[in-house]
N, C-alpha and C positions, 0 to 999 in steps of 0.2 A: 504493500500500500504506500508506505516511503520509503524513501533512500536518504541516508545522510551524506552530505557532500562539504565538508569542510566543517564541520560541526554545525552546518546546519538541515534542518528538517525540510526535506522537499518532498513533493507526490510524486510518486512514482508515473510512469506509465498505468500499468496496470492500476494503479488506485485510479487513474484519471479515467481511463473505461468505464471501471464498477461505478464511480460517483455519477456516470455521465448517464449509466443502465438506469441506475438506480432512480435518477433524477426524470428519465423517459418514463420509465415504466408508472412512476406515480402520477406522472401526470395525463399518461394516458390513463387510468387509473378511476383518476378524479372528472376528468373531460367528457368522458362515455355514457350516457347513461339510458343509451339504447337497449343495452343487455338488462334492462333494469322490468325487474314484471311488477304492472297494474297493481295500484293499492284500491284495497276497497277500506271503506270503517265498519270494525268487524263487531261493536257493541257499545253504547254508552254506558259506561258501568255506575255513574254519579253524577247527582244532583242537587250541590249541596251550596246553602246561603253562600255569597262571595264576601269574603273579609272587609273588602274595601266599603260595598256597598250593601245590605242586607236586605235590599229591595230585589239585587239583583243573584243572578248563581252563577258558582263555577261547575265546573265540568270535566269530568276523564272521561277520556273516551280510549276506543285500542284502533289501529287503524296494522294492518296486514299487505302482503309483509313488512319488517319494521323498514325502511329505508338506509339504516344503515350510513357508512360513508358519503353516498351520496346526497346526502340531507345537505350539508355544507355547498353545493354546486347550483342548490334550488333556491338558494337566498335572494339573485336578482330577479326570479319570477314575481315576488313579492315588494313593490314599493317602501315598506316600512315595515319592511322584514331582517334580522341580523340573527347570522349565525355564531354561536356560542361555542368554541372548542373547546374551550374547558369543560361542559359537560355534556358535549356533543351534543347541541337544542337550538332548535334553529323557532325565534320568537320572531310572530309577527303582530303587528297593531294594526287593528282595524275599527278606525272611528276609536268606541271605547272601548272595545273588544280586546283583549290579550290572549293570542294563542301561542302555545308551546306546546311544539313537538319534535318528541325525543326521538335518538335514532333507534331506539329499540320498539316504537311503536308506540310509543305511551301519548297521547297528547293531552294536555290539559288548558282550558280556558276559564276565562274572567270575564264577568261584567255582560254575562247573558240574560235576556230576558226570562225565555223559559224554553221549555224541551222543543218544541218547532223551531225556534231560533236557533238551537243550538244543532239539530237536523241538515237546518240552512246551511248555515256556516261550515257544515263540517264536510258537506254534497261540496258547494262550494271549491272547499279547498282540494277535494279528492280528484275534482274534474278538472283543476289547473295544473295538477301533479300529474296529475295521468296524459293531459293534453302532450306536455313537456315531453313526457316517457316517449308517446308515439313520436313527436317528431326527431328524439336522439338530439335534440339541441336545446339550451338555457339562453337567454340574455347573455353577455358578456358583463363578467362581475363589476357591479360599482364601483367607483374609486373610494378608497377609501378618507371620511375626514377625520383627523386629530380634533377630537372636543377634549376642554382643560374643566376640571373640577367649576373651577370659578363660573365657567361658562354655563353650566349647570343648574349652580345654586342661584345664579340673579336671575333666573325665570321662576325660581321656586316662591313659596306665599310670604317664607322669612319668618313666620312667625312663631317657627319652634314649637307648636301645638304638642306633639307626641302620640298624634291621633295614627303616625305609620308605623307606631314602637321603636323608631328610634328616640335617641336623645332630645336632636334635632335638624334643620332642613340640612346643614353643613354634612352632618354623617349620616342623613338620607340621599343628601346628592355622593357621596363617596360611594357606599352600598348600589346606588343605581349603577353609580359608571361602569364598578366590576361585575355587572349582570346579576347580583346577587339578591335584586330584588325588583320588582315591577313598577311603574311610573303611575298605577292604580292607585297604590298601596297611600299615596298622597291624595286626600278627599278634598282636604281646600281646594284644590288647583280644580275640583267639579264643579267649585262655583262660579256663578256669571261673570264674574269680576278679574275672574283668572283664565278666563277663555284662550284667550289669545297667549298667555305664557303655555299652558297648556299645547297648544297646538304648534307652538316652535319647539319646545322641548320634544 
């Protein structure tokens, strides 16, 4: 893989092959996603009050087969959709809808009315997934942008309530940025008055 050459470390040849295999094969890998079979949603198994809002529900559903790796390549079909590697979950926002879904099949939403809606939504996404499958092609991925904490917190209410279980809005916008929790989870930002920070964040 290296050779040393005056005490210093260099790649070999052969390391330059295997990293260059290495580097086709994932990416053909990740690009493919012809070879990929039709998901259907194979049960809603829950229906339960949503934390944020208790007017409204969340939702598990199982959706077959899980998708797997190529969960991450389906993120540009989705407008205000971001893939999560850290726990392989590719969340998208719809209106006030939060769905997540997991590459093992799991998906879970937020902020549903009730069981037809959540039917809706979930047909929906199966026939924008499955559209993708048939044609062997995605969007070309987003670019990506750098947002900084700061930029975060001054669209948030500021006013520290504790109504999302954190502290407050500083180490609720921290927890949002590392995926580790939903832009729902903030009920101020429901009201009229916060519409518009809402809808930028």
């Amino acid at each position: 893989m290296i050779k040393l050459e005056e005490g210093t470390a260099k790649l070999s040849e052969y390391g330059r092959k295997f990293l260059k295999d290495k580097t086709d094969k994932d990416a053909e890998k990740i690009s493919d996603i012809s070879q990929a079979r039709p998901v259907e949603i194979t049960e809603i198994r829950q229906l339960l009050p949503c934390i944020a809002d208790p007017s409204k529900y969340r939702v598990i559903a199982n959706m077959a087969p899980p998708l797997g790796g190529i969960l991450e390549i389906l993120e540009p079909l989705f407008p205000r959709g971001r893939y999560l590697d850290r726990v392989g979950s590719l969340i998208i926002q719809k209106e006030e809808i939060i769905i997540t879904i997991y590459s093992s099949g799991k998906i879970g939403m937020g902020m549903i009315k009730n069981k037809s809606e959540a039917k809706e939504v979930l047909e929906n996404l199966r026939t924008t997934i499955n559209e993708a499958i048939k044609k062997g092609v995605t969007p070309p991925p987003r670019e990506k942008i750098k947002v900084e904490i700061m930029d975060i917190y001054k669209y948030l209410p500021q006013t520290n309530c504790g109504k999302c279980g954190e502290q407050g809005c500083f180490s609720f916008a921290i927890r949002l940025m590392a995926g580790e929790i939903t832009l729902d989870r903030c009920t101020p930002l429901k009201e009229p008055r916060y519409t518009a920070n809402q809808e930028h964040l």
